[in-house]
C-alpha positions in Angstrom: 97.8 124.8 0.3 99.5 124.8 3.6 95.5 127.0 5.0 94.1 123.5 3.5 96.1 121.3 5.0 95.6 123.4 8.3 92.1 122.7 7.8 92.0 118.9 7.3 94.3 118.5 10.8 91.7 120.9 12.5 89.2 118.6 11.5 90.5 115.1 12.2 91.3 117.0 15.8 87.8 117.9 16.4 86.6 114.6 15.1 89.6 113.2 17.9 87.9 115.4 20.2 84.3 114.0 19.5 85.4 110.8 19.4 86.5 111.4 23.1 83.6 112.9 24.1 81.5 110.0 23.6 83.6 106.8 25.0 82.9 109.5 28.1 79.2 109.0 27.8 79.9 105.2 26.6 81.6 105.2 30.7 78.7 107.0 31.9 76.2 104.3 31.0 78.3 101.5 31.3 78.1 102.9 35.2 74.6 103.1 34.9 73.7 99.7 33.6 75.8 98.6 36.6 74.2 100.3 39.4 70.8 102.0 40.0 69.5 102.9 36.3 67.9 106.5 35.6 66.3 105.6 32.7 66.2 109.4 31.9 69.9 109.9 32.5 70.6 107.0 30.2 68.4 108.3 27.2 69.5 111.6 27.6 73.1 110.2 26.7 72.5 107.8 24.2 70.8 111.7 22.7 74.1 113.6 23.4 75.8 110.3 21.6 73.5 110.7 18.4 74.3 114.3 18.3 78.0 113.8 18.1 77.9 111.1 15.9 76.0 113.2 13.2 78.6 116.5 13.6 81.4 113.3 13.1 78.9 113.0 9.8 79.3 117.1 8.9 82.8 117.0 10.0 83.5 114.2 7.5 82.1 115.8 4.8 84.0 119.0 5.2 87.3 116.8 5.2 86.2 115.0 1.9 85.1 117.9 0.3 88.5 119.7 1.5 90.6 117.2 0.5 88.9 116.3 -2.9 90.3 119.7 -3.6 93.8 119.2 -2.7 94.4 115.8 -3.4 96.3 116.2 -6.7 98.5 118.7 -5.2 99.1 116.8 -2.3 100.4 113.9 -4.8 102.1 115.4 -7.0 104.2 117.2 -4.2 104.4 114.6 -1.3 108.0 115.5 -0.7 107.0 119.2 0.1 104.0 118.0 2.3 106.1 114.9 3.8 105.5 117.0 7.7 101.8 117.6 7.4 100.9 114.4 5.5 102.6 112.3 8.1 100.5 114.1 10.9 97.1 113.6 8.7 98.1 110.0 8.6 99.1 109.8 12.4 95.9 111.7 13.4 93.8 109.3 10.8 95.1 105.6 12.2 94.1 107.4 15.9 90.9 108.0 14.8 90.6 104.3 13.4 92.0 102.8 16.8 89.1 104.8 18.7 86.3 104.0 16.2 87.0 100.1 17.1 87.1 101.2 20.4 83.9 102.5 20.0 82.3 99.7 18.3 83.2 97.4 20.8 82.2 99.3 23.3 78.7 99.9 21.7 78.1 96.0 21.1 79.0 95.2 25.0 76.4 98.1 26.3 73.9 96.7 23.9 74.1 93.6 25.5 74.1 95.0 28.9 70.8 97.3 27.9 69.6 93.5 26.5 70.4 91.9 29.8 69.0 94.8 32.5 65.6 94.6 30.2 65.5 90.9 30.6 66.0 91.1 34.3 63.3 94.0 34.7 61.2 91.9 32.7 61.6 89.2 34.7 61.2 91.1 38.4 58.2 92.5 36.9 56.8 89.2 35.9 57.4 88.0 39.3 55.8 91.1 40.9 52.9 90.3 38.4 52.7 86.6 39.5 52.6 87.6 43.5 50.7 89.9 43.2 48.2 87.9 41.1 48.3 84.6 43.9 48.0 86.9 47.0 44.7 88.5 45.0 43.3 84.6 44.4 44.2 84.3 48.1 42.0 86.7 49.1 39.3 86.3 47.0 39.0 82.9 47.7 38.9 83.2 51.5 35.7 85.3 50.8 34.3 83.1 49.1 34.9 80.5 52.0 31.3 79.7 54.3 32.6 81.5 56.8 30.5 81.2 59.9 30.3 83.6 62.6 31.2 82.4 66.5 28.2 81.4 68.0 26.8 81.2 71.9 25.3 78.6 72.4 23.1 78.8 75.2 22.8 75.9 78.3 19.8 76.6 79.6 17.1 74.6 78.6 
């Protein structure tokens, strides 16, 4: 019982660990967003963020699975388990404060990704549009009767 119990707190550890690992990244592109953006940089985190999140997925599973098999045990005898139960729950209600953590932090990139593609939009637009009026310039100044200087000549 007490290798099981072992097992779960090894797990919600790692999953502590993971959790860590990506509000890291989540800094990372918050830094990004705010000064010059390396679009590659940026994808190649949100990648690394996808990749934890599914080995929080495996890690979960192992827990449920784990703990499916020691639950009864653990209930019938919380007195015995008081210690380790106590540091499942502590380790648990961490994991809980950094998911929200998470989330939030998520939701405020989003919007950041939203606003720095609606600004690039824009700056491209008005590249576009300049670009576009110094072209009708130009081709309309050919299109001008433009007449070459002439002599004229005062003899008669």
């Amino acid at each position: 019982m007490d290798t099981y119990l072992d097992m779960l707190r090894d797990s919600l550890k790692k999953k502590l660990d993971i959790l860590n690992r990506i509000m890291d990244y989540q800094k990372k592109e918050s830094d990004m967003l705010k000064g010059s953006m390396d679009m590659e940089a940026f994808d190649k985190s949100i990648n690394d963020k996808v990749a934890l999140a599914e080995s929080i997925d495996s890690l979960d599973d192992g827990f449920e699975q784990v703990y499916d098999r020691i639950r009864q045990e653990m209930i019938g005898n919380k007195e015995k388990y008081a210690v380790q139960i106590k540091e499942l729950q502590d380790l648990i209600a961490e994991i809980s404060e950094k998911n929200v953590l998470i989330q939030a932090e998520e939701n405020r990139i989003r919007l950041e990704v939203d606003n720095y593609a609606k600004r690039e939009s824009l700056a491209l637009r008005q590249r576009r549009d300049t670009g576009k009026a110094a072209r009708n310039y130009y081709n309309n100044m050919k299109k001008l009767n433009y007449v070459d200087s002439q002599f004229m000549d005062k003899k008669k």
